[in-house]
N, C-alpha and C positions, 0 to 999 in steps of 0.2 A: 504494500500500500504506500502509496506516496503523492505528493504535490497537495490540490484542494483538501482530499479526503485526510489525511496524517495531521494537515492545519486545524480543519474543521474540530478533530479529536480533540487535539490539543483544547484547543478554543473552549471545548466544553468542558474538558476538564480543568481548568482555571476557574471557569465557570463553580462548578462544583465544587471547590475547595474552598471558592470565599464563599458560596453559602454554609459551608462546614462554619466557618471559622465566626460568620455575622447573622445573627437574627434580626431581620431589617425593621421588629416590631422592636428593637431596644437600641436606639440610638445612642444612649449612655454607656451602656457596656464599649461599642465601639470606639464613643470618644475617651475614653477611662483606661484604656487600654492601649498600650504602645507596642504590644507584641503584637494582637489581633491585624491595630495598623501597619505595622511591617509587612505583616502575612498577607494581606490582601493587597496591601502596596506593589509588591513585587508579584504577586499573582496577575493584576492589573496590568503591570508592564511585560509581562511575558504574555499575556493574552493579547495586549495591543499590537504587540513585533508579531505575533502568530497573525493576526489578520494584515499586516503587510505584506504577508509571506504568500498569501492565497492568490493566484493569477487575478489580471485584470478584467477577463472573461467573468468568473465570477462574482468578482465585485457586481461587473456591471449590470448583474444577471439578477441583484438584489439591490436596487436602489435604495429600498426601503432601512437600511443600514447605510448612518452618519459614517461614512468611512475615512472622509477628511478628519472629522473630530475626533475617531480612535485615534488617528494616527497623531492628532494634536496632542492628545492626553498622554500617549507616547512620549512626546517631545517632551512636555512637561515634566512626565514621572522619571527620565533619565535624565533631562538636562538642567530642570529648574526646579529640583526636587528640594529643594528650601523653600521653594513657593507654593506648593502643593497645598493647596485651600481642604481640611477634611469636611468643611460643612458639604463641601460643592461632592467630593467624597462620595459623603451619605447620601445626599438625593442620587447620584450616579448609584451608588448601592439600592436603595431603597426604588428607585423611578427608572430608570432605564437600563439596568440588568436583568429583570425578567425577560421586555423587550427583547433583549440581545440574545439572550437564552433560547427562547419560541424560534428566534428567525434561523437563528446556527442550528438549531433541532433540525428545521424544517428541510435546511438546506444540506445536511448528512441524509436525510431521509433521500432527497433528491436524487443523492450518488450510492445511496443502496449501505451507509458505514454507522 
């Protein structure tokens, strides 16, 4: 297995560790927490490099995925990681990772993985 399908995997499993690691009904806990934020920090950034890795065919094949703004949040989480906002974090946690989740489902389903 390799190319889209090996990314997709990844993708979801990043996916699946920070919901291990965050219950998005306890905002506290996350903020309280400087190991959780690591964990999901660098989850985040290897999930964001995982969706640059996926051809342009598929991106383009799923509009419906912000793919500039992964790739922004990328920039962010490696290069201006003192800047790193957790509230903005959270709602990313709590508001557009299910999102994310459904569409990368959908789109493993696509290629059979």
């Amino acid at each position: 297995m390799k190319g889209d399908a090996l990314y997709l995997i990844h993708i979801s499993e990043c996916i699946e560790r920070i919901e291990s690691y965050v219950d998005v009904r306890d905002r506290q806990a996350f903020m309280a927490s400087t190991l959780i934020q690591d964990a999901v920090l660098r989850n985040l950034q290897v999930l964001c490099e995982s969706t640059q890795q996926l051809s342009e065919s598929m991106k383009a094949a799923h509009p419906e995925i912000e793919w500039r703004q992964i790739a922004g949040l990328r920039n962010v989480l490696v290069h201006n990681y003192l800047g790193v906002d957790l509230e903005r974090v959270w709602l990313l946690l709590s508001q557009d990772l299910p999102a994310l989740e459904r569409a990368i489902a959908a789109m493993r389903e696509e290629l059979g993985t």
